[in-house]
N, C-alpha and C positions, 0 to 999 in steps of 0.2 A: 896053043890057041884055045883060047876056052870054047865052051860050045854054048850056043843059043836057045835059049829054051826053045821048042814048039808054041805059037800062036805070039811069040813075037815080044817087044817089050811091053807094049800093053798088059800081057797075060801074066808077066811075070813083077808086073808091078800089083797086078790086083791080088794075085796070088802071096805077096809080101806081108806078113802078117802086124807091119809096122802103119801100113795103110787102108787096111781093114776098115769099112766103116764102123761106127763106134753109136748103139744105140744110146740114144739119151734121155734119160725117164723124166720124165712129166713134172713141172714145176708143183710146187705146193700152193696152193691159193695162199693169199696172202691173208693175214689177220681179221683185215678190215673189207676184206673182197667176196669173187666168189670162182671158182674155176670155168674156163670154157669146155666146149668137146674137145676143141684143138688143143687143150694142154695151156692156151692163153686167159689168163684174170682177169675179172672182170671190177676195175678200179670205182667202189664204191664214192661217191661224192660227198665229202665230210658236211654233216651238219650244220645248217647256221646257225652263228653265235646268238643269243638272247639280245632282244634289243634293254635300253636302260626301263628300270622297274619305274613305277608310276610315280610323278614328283621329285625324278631326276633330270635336271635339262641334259638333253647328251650334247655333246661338244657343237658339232653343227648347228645343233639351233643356238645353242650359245653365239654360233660365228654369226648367224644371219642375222638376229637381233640385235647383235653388235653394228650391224652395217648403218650407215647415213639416210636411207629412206624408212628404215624402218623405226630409227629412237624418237622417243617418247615429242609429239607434236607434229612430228613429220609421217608424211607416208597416207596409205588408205587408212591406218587407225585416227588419225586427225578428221580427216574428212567423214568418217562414223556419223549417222544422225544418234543423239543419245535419245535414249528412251522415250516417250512422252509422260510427263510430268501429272499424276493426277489430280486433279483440283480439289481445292481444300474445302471440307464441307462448311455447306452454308450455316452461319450463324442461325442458331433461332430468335425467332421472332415474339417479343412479348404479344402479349393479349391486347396490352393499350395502342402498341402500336399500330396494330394489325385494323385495332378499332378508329385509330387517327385517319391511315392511309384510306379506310372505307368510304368516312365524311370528305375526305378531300375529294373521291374519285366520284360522289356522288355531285358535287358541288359543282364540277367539273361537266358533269354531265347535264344539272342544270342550266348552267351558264351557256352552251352550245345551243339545247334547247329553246333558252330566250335570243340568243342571234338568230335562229335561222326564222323563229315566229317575227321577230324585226326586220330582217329582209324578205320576209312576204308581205309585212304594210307596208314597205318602201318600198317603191319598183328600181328596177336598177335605167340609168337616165342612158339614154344611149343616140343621142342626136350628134350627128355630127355634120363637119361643112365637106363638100366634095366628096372627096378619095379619101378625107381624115381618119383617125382614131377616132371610137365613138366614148372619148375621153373626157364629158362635156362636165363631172361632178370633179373631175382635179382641176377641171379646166378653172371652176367656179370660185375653188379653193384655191386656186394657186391667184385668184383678182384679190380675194379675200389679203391675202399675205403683202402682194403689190400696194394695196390701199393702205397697209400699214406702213410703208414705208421701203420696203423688203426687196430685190429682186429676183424672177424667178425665170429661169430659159424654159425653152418647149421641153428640153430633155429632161430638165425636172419635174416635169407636168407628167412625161411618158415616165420615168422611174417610177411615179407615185401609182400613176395604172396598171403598171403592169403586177403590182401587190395586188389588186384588188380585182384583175381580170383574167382570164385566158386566153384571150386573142381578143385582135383588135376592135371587132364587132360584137363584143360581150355587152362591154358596160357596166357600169360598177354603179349598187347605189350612193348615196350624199354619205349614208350613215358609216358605208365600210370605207370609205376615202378618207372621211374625219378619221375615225380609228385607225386605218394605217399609217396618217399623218401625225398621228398624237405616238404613236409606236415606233415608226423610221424619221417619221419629220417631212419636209420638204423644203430643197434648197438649203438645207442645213439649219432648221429653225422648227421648234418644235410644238404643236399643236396645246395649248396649257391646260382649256378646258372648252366645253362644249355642250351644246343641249337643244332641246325643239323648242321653237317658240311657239307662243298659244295665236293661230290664226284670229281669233275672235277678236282680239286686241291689235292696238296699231303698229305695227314691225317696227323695231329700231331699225338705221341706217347699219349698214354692213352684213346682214345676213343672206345667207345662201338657201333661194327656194328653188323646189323641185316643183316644175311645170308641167303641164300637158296641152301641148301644142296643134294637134291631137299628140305628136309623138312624145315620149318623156324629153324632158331637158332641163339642166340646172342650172341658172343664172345666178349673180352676184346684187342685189338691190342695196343701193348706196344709200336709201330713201330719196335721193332724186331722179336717178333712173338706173336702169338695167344693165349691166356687162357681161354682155356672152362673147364668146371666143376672140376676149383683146376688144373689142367694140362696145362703147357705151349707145345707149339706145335709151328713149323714153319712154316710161311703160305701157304708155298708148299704142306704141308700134306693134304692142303683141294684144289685140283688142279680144283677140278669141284664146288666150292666154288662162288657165284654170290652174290655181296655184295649189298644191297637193302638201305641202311640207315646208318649213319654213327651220331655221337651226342659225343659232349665235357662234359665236366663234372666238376666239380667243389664244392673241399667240404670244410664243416667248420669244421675241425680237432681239437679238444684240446678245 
């Protein structure tokens, strides 16, 4: 019968030189690493690769550019505002021209000068009936055009006013009615020519004077009597009547 060790099979296992614990020495860091205290490496994180050198497309943007919003018309590059365009330098200007366009702008300036000294010897006529427009000098001109043969509705009377006024109680004088008439016409019929008559002398039939009533107003003198607003009248009826301007008329009918 064999015999038992002392302290049992435990003792005699520890004691077995086949179970010995076995020290085991310390890893080597690795190449690219570094060791810990515990014997454990510390695994360095390799490098990243180089991206593509300058004036390489790298593949991805090759992919994305390839995609359907982004080729060439479509996408945000479509919609781009392009640059702004600089404007092309001004031509120069000869000397003669420069000398033309002077005499025009001064000519230009005279000619404003002589209207508006003409609209201060003409008053502007401003008589009217009721609640009316005080349209009394298209009113004048539009019997003018009737007496030729012509017809003329109120709203053509008002078209021709409203060139020559700013609201309804302005009033236009004789002289700036002719010249809108001669310039847009009225009724569709165009003013040919025009001019003052010489008071001192005896009025042909069909001229349009400009009155003071005491108020301004512009009637139509047929040489038998007077037409203010549609209404012929004797010139007797206006006994306190002072005739201020008197103008020929002349139109292109048909």
């Amino acid at each position: 019968m064999p015999v038992r060790p002392p302290g049992g099979r435990a003792r005699a296992l520890h004691e077995s030189p086949e179970l010995r614990p076995v020290r085991v020495p310390p890893l080597a860091p690795p190449p690219h690493g570094r060791a810990l205290a515990d014997g454990r490496a510390a695994v360095k994180k390799p490098a990243r690769a180089a991206g593509p050198a300058k004036g390489i497309v790298a593949p991805a943007a090759k992919a994305k550019a390839a995609q359907p919003g982004n080729a060439p018309g479509r996408g945000k590059a479509a919609h781009a505002k392009p640059a702004p365009k600089k404007p092309p330098p001004k031509p120069k200007v000869s000397a003669k021209i420069r000398a033309q366009r002077h005499a025009t702008a001064l000519k230009a300036a005279k000619t404003r000068a002589a209207n508006a000294k003409k609209a201060r010897q003409h008053p502007k006529r401003q008589l009217a009936l009721g609640e009316g427009v005080a349209c009394c000098s298209a009113e004048a001109l539009a019997a003018s055009l009737r007496l030729a043969g012509w017809p003329v509705s109120d709203a053509d009377v008002l078209a021709l006013y409203r060139r020559t006024a700013r609201d309804d109680d302005a009033g236009a004088p004789i002289l700036a009615t002719l010249e809108a008439a001669a310039e847009y016409g009225l009724a569709g019929c165009q003013v040919a020519a025009f001019a003052p008559a010489d008071l001192a002398t005896e009025l042909p039939g069909g001229v349009i004077l400009g009155l003071a009533l005491p108020a301004p107003h512009a009637v139509l003198d047929t040489g038998s009597e007077w037409i203010t607003w549609g209404q012929a009248w004797p010139a007797r009826a206006f006994p306190d009547a002072a005739v201020e301007e008197a103008w020929t008329v002349e139109w292109e009918v048909g």
